[in-house]
N, C-alpha and C positions, 0 to 999 in steps of 0.2 A: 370604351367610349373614346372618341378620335379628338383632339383637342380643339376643332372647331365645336362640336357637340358639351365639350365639358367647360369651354368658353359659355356656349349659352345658357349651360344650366347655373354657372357662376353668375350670369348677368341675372338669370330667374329670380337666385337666391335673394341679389342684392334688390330687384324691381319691388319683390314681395316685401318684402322687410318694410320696406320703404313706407309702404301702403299703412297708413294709422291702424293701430292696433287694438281691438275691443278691449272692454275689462272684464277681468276673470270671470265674473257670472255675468252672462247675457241673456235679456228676454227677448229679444227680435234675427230670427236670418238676416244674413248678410244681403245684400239685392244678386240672386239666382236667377241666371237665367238657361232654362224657365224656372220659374216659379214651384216651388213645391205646393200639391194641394191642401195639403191639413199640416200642422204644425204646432205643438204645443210645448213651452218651456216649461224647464223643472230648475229648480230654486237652490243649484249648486253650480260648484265653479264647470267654465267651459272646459271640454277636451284642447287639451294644449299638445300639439306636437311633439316630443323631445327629440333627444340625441340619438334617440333608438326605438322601433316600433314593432310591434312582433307581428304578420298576418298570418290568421288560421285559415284556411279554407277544410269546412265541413267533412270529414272522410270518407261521409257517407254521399255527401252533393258532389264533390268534385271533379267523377267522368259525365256529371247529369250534362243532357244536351235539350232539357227544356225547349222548346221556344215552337211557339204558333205562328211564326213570322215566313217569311218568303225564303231564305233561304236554303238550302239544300245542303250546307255546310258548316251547322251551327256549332259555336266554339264548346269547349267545355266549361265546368262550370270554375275549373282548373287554369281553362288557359284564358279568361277574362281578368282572372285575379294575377297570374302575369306581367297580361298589360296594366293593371291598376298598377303594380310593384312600379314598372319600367317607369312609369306617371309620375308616380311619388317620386322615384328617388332622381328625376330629371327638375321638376319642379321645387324641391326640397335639401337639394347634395348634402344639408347637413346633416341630412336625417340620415342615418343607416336602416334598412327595411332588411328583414329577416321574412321571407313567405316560407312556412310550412303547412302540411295536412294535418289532420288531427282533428280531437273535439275538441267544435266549436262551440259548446254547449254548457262547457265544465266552469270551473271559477278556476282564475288564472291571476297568479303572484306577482304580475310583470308589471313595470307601472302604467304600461299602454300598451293597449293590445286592439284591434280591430278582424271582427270573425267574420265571418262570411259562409252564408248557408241558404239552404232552397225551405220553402215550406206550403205543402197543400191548402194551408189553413186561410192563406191570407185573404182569399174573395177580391184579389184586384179584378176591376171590369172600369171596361171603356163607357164613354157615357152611357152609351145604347145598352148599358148592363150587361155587354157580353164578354166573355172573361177574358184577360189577356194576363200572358207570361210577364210585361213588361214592368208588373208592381211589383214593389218594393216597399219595407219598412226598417228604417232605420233609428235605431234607440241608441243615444249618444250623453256619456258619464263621464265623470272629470278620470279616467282611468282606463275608458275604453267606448267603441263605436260596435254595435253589434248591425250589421244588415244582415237582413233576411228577404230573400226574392222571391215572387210568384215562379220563375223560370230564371235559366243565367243571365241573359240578357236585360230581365232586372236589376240583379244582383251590381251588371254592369252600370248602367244608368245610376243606381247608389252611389256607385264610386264617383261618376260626374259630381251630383251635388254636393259630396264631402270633400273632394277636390277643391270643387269651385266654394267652397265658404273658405277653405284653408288657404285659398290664393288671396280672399278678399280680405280676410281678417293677419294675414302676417301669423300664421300655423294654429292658429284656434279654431274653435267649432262647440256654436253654443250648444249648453246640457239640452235632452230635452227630446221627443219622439217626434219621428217625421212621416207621416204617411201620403205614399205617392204616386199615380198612374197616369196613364197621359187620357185623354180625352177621345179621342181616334187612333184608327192603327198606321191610316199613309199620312206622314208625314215627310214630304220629301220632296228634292230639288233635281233639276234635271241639266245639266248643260250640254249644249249644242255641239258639238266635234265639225257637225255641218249643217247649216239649214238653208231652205230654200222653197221656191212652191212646186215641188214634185213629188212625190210619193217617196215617205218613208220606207226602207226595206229593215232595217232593223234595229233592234234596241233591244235592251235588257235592263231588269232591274234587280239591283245588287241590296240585296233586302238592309233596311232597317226600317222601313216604312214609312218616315218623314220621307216623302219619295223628293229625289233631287235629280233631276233631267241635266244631264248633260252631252252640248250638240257639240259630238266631236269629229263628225262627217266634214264640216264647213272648216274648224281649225286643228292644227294637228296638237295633241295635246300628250305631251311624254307621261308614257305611263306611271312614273315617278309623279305627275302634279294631280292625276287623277286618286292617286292612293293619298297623298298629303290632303284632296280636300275632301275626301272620307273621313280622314283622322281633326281635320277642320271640325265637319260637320256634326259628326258623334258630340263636338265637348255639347252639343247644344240640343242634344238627342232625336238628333236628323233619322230617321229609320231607315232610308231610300234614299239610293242614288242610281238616275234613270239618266244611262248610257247611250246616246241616241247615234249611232255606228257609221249611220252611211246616207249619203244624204249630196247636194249641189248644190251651187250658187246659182242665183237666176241666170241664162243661159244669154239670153239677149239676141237670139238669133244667131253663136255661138258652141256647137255643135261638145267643142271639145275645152267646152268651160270647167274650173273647175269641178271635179267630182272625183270623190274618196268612199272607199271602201275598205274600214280600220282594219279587221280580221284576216291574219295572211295564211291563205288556204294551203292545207296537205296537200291534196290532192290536184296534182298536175292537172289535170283537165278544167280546173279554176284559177289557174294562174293569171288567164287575162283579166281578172276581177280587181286584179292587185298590182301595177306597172310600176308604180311608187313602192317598193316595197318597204324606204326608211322613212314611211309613213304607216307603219302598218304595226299592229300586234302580233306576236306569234302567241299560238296557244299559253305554251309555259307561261309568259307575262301577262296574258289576260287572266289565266286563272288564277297566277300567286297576287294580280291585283284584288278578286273575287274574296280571294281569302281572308287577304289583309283588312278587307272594306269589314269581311263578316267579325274578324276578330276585334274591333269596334264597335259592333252591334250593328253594320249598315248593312244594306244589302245591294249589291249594284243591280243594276238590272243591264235624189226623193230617186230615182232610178236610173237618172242619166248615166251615175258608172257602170249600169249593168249594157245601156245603150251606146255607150261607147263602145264596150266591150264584144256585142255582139249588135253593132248596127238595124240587122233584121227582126228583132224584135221592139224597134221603135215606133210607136205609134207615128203617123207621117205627118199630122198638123201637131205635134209636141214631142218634141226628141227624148223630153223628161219623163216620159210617161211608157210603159211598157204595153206594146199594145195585146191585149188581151185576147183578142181571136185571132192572133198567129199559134197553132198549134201547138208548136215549142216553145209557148208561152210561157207557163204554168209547170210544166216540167223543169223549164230550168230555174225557177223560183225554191222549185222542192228541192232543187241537188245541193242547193246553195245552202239549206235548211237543212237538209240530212248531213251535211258537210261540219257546220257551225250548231247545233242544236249540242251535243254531247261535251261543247267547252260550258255550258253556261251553267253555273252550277245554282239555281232558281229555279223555283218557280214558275216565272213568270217571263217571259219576252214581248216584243213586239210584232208584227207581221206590218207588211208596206199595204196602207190602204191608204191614202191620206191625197184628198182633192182628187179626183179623179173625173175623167172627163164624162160628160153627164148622157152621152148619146149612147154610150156601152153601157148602159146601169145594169141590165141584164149579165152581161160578160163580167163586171164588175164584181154584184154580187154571187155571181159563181165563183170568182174567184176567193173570195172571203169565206165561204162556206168549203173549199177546197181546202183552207188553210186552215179552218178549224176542224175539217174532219183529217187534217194532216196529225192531229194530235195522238189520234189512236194509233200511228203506228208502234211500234216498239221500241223506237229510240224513243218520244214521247213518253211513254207509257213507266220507262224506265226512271227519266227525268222527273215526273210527275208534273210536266211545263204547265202553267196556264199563258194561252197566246195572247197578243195583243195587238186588237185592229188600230190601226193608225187614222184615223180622219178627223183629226182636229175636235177629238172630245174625250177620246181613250177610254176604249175600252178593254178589259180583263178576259180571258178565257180561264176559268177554272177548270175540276174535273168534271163538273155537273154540265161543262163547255159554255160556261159565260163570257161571253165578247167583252174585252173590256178596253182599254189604254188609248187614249188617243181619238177617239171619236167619232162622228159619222153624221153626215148631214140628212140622216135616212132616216123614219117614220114606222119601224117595225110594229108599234105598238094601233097602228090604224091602216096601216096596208099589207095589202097579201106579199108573200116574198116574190112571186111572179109579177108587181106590179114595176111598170117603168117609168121613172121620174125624169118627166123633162126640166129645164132650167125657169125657175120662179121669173114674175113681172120684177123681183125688186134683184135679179145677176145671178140668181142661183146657179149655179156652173157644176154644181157636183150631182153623184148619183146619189140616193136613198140608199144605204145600207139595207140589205134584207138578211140579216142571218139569220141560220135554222138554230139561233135560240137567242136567249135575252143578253142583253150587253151591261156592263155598266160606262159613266159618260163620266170622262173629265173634260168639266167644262171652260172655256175661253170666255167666251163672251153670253151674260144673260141676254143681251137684246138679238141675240142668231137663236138662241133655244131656253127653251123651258128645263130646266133642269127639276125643278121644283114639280112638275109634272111627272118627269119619267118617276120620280121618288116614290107620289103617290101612288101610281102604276106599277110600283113593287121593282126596280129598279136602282142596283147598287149605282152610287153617284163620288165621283172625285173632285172635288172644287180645282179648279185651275182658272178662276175669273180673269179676267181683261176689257177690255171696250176700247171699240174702236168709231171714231166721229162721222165715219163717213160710208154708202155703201155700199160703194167701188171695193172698197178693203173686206166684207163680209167674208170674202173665202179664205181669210186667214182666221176664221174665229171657229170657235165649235159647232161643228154641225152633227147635233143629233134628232131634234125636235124644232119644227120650225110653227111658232104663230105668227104670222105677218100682221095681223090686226093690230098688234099691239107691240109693235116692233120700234116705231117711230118713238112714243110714251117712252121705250124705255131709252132707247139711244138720249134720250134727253135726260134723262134721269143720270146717266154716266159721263163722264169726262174723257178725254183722250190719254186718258193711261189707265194703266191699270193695278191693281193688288200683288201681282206674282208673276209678272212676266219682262222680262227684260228685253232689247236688242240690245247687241253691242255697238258702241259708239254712234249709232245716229239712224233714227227711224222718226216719220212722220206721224208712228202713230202709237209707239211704244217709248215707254222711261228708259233710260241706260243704266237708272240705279233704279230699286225700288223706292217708291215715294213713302217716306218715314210720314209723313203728315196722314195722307190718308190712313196709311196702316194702323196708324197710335188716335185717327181723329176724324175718320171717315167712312165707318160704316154704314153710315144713314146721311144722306145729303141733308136732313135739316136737322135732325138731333145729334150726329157723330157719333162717337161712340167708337173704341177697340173694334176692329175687323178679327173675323174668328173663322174659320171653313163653312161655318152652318150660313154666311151671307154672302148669295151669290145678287141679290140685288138690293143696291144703297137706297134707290129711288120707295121702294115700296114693302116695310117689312114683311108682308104678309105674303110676299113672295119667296121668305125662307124658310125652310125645314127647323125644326127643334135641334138642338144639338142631341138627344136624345133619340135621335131617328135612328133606328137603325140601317137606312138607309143608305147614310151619310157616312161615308169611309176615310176621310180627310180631304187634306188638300195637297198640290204639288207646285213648287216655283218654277222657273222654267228663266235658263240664259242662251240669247240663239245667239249665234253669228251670223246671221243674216248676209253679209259682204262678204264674208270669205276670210281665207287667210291673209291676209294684206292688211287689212281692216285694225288687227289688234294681237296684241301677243296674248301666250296662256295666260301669264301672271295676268293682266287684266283681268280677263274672267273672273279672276278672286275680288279682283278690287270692286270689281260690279257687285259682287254678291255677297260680300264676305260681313256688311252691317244689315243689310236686309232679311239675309236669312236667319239670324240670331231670332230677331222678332217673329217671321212665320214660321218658326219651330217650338217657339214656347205657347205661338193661337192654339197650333198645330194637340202641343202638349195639355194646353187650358185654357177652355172658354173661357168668353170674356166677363161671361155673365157669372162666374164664380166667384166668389167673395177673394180669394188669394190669389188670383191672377196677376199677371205681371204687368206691371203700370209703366207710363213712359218717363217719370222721375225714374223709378227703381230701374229701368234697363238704363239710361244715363248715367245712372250712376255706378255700375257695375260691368258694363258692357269694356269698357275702354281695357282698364285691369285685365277681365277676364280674356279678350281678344289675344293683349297682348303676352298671353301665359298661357295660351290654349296647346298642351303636350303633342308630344309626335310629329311635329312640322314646324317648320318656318317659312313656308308663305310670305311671311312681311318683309321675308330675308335681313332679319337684324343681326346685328353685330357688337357684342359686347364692349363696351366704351367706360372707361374712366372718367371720359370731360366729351365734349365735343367734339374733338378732334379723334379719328376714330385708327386712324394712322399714317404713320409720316414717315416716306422714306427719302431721306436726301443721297445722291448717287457722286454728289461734286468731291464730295472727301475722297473717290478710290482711287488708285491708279489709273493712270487712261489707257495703260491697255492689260487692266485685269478683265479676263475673261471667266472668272469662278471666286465668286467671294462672298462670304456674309455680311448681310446689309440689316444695320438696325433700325428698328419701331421708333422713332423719336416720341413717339405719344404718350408712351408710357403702360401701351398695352400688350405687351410683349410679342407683335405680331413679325417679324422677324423673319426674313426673306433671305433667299437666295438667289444671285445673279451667276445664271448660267450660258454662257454660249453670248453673252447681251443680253438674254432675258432674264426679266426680273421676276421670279417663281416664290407666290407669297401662300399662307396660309390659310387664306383668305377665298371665299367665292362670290357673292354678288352682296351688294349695299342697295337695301333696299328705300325706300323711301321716309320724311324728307331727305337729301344729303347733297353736296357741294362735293366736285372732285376738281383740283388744279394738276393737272400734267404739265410739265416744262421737259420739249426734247426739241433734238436737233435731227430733222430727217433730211433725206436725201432725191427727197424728188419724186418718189414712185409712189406707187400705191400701196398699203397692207394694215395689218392690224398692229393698233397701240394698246389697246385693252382688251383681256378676253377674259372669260367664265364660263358657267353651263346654263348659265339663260341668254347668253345674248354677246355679243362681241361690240368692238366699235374701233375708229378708224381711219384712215385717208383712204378716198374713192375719187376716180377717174370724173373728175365734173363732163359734163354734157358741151359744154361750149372749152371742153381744155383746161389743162392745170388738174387741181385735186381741190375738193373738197370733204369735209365732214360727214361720217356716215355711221347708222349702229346697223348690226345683222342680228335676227332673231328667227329662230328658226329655218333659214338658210333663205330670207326675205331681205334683202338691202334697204334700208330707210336714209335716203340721203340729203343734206341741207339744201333748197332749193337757193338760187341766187347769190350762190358764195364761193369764194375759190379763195386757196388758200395763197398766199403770197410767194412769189417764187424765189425760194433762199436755198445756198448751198448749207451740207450738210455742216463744214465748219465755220458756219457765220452765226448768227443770233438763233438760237432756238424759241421756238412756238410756245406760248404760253396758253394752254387750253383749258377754258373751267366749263364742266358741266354743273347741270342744275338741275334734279330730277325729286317731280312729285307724284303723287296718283294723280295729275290731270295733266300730266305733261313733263318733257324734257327741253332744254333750252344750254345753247351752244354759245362762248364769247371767245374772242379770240385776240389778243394782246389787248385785255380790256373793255373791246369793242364787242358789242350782242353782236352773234352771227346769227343766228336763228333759231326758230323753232322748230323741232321736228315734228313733219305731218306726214299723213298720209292720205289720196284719195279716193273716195269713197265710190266702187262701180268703175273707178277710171272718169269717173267727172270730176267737174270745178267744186264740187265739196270739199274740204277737205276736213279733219280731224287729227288731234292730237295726238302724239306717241308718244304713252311711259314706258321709261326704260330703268329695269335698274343697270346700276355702274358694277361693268364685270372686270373680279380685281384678282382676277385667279393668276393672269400668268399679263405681263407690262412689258411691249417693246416688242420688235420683233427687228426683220433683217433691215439694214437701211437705216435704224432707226437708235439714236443715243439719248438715254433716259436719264434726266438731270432732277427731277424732284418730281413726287406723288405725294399729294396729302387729300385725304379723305376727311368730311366734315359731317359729323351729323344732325341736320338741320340747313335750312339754309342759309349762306353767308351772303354780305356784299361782296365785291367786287375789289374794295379796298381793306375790306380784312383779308382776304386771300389775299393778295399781292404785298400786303405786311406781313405775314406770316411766312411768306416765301423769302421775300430778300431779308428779316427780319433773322432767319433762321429758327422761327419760335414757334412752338407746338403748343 
């Protein structure tokens, strides 16, 4: 463990403690999120942590790979109890953990022991009663924790809730059995890489069935943040995370707007697919992300790049759109597919269907039916893929070749597949889906379709709800089933946002976070009530399925970037989603209508703790602190012209730098939110960087009207102060005295004192604008040109005259 790592587990150690400690026998869980189903105390002292913990894993379960789930790569039952070890002993450092094999069955002398084993007997089923590997039960004594799985990735999920009680209670875990399954098998989030209104070409979902969509076509997102919010999403037993590949920004008339295609293809003859290439995935890091996601329990899973790439397949009224009767249409959709099909190690994918121009519906749906008779070849066959049409309602391809993921504005259930759909009185613009078999629909919007229809129509269904106020916008919603009679009723019946869907930073018709009010208090417009998957309309209960339908497959959250890269950094994306998703994973895990469900007291009250102790990542990017001050280097004590020297932590946290060459190379990588940084240097005029890290840098930049101004870079994007220039000093006169001030809703710049600004950015290239969070990157301070006289780092926000006393004060 690297000492930034053993730093954090030291901060763990201390957070946990912190946190009030039950007394030795307890009858109530701690607040779990989710919620365990059944749960019954027994009338001795709780399981207490010690100094030392022994894990058995079963010898007989330990290579089982269990699991009904989507993935193609499911861990063992072995290497789950791994990552539980890696868990504990990051969240715990004082615990020593011992994992061995062996019987888990036997009576054991130790004074704590937690076993781990598989068992046919248990009868876990999803509500629909139909069985799933994901139960678990866990029987917990002042001496030991026995879990027992339906499959591994039960097994896994156990270790979640024993986790999360031992983080809430300061290393206890009351006596007492816990029996648990989740309620549906997609539970899952999606973010956007890119979005846009043109046809999706791919995606995959990286199983754990909480499905979690993510648009990473529109931003570029390091394969390193995609793996962290896998390990995010697991604590809160996300199943699914939906990878959405390749995708543009609205084009605007535009030809060569953004558009990305994540996957960086072998084969030479696709190379034009990929121009960006340090935007791109190679195989080896898409797969070791695949893995990583499954060793979690997760599973991962619109055409203008392919139009740029090969101009002559662009449909000529929409550049975004692949026109489907050029001959080499279709063909080179499959090369692209036979090329990328054998990295995805799922089930499941997606195929680009998504809005499609409604005068080809014919062309259209051949091509949909080409792609799922693409299945049978042999690379399929191999894979065991189920595809996924893309039109805004999602549908599935299994092997029985069920259309599924993403959706379709098409009517298969009352027109011939040869029928041709022109565009509705009330904008319909898209074609009817016609596939040569059944779909299932995740849906967007109840007031574009009936979801509740196709159900009883026999009909697998994924909740993806939203609503939108107006019905200019309908072609952003799910089009699978249209009744227009009754269209108007229900747009009234909904508000202009919605349950699980996000834009980032600013849309007229989507939330930027998900609405906790509605979620915890709006699933019926007049009586409220907890939102669950089984409610896709608040207006009118009787337009929702039982949670008992076996129809009803769960639901999926969904984060776009709509604007592009410019718009928002990765880190955002988390802060968008990262209190939202907690809650649609535990509807996801337990109706609402269940006596132990998770209440929005008990998520308040356990949510903040657990967030901030969720293993295997930092996201929040904290940084262990003794006081507030998180560290302090003063540079005035050195010689003035040592060029190599050691520079101490004034704070007390031993973070302890070295100045190399002028640069100050610290132990340190990003500060993530609240926090206050004071920089004092003396520069020389030109332009370059003062602070860098691996998310973001920051700066002096060339201002626009002359001189320099303040600037961060994130992902090789310049964000710079508008209307500020920095004062013109030589390099041996007065140094700059720069504090930043960075929250999740923003970064803010002052400069001897004085607010310089706030950094924005514009939205489209218009007079919009919106805020940029940054965090403060403290990896390497100063650079050529530049003399660095004091860094201190605060965690929280300060004024303006407490930094400036603590600076000339010399006090940390």
């Amino acid at each position: 463990m690297d000492g930034m790592n053993a730093s954090l587990a030291c901060w763990r150690c201390l957070f946990i403690l912190s946190v009030s400690i039950i007394s030795a026998v307890a009858l109530q869980l701690p607040p779990l999120v989710p919620a365990v189903h059944y749960h019954v105390s027994a009338d001795v002292s709780a399981f207490h942590l010690p100094e030392h913990v022994n894990v058995i894993v079963n010898e007989r379960d330990a290579y089982s790979t269990t699991d009904n789930g989507l993935t193609l790569i499911p861990p063992t039952l072995l290497a789950f109890s791994q990552t539980f070890k890696a868990d504990l002993d990051s969240l715990f450092p004082q615990t020593t953990v011992t994992l061995s094999v062996g019987d888990a069955h036997k009576t054991f002398k130790e004074t704590a022991v937690i076993t781990l084993s598989l068992s046919d007997d248990l009868n876990a089923t999803f509500a629909d009663g139909s069985v799933t590997t994901e139960g678990y039960e866990m029987d917990v004594s002042t001496a030991r924790v026995q879990i027992t799985g339906a499959g591994s990735k039960g097994v896994f999920w156990a270790t979640r809730t024993l986790l999360q009680g031992l983080v809430l209670t300061g290393g206890r875990f009351p006596a007492g059995k816990i029996v648990d399954q989740p309620d549906w098998p997609t539970r899952g989030f999606m973010l956007g890489l890119l979005s846009m209104d043109s046809p999706h070409l791919f995606a995959a979902v990286v199983d754990h069935r909480l499905r979690m969509l993510a648009d990473v076509g529109r931003q570029w997102y390091p394969i390193t943040f995609l793996q962290d919010l896998c390990t995010y999403a697991s604590w809160y037993k996300v199943s699914e995370f939906h990878v959405h590949l390749s995708d543009n920004v609205s084009p605007r008339g535009n030809f060569n707007a953004y558009a990305r295609f994540r996957l960086r293809p072998e084969d030479p003859a696709l190379a034009g697919l990929t121009p960006h290439l340090n935007e791109t995935y190679s195989r080896e890091e898409f797969e070791a992300f695949q893995a990583g996601c499954a060793a979690r329990g997760v599973t991962p899973g619109h055409a203008l790049v392919i139009t740029q790439w090969k101009p002559e397949l662009a449909l000529s009224t929409d550049p975004t759109l692949i026109n489907l009767t050029v001959p080499d249409a279709i063909p080179t959709i499959k090369s692209i597919w036979k090329e990328f099909l054998p990295w995805f190690q799922t089930r499941q994918v997606s195929i680009g269907a998504d809005e499609y121009n409604a005068s080809l519906a014919d062309d259209y749906n051949n091509f949909v039916n080409e792609m799922v008779h693409l299945r049978r070849s042999s690379v399929l066959e191999v894979l065991k893929l189920r595809l996924t049409v893309y039109h805004r309602a999602t549908t599935f391809i299994n092997k029985a070749a069920r259309l599924s993921e993403y959706g379709a504005r098409e009517n298969p259930l009352t027109e011939p597949p040869s029928a041709k759909t022109s565009p509705s009185s009330i904008g319909e613009q898209y074609p009817r889906i016609q596939p040569s078999a059944a779909f299932i629909g995740d849906f967007r919007d109840f007031g574009d379709d009936d979801p509740f229809e196709l159900i009883r129509a026999g009909y697998d269904v994924i909740n993806r709800l939203c609503s939108f106020p107006l019905f200019p916008l309908l072609r952003h919603a799910a089009h699978v089933l249209m009744w227009h009679t009754t269209l108007t009723e229900r747009f009234a019946s909904c508000s202009d946002d919605g349950f699980q869907y996000i834009v980032m930073k600013q849309s007229g018709s989507f939330p930027q976070q998900l609405n906790q009010t509605r979620l915890w208090d709006g699933a019926n417009v007049d009586s409220g009530g907890i939102w669950d998957p089984h409610v896709f309309d608040r207006g009118n209960a009787s337009n929702n399925p039982r949670i008992t339908d076996p129809r009803l497959k769960g639901s999926i959250m969904a984060v776009w970037n709509d604007h592009g890269p410019t718009a928002s950094t990765f880190l955002e994306a988390f802060y968008a989603l990262k209190e939202g998703l907690p809650v649609v994973a535990s509807a996801g895990w337990q109706a609402a209508s269940r006596p132990n469900h998770l209440t929005h007291s008990a998520f308040l009250a356990g949510y903040p703790t657990l967030e901030a102790a969720a293993p295997g990542q930092n996201l929040d990017r904290r940084i262990p602190s003794r006081s507030a001050v998180v560290v302090d280097y003063d540079l005035t004590h050195l010689p003035s012209a040592a060029t190599v020297a050691r520079v101490e932590d004034r704070s007390g946290n031993g973070y302890d730098a070295r100045l190399v060459g002028g640069v100050l190379q610290t132990p340190l990588a990003s500060k993530g939110f609240n926090y206050t940084l004071l920089l004092r240097a003396r520069l020389d005029g030109s332009p370059g960087p003062l602070l860098s890290g691996p998310d973001d840098s920051f700066g002096v930049q060339s201002a626009r009207g002359g001189g320099l101004t303040l600037a961060f870079t994130s992902s090789n994007i310049t964000y710079s102060l508008s209307n500020f220039t920095l004062s013109a000093r030589h390099a041996s006169e007065a140094a700059e005295e720069i504090v930043l001030t960075g929250t999740e809703n923003g970064t803010s710049a002052f400069v001897d004192g004085v607010h310089a600004g706030d950094f924005l950015t514009s939205i489209d290239q218009t007079s919009v604008l919106a805020p940029m969070a940054f965090v403060a990157p403290l990896q390497t301070v100063g650079g050529r040109g530049v003399v660095i006289e004091r860094l201190i780092v605060w965690d929280g926000i300060q004024n303006m005259s407490t930094a400036s006393e603590a600076k000339q004060g010399g006090q940390s």
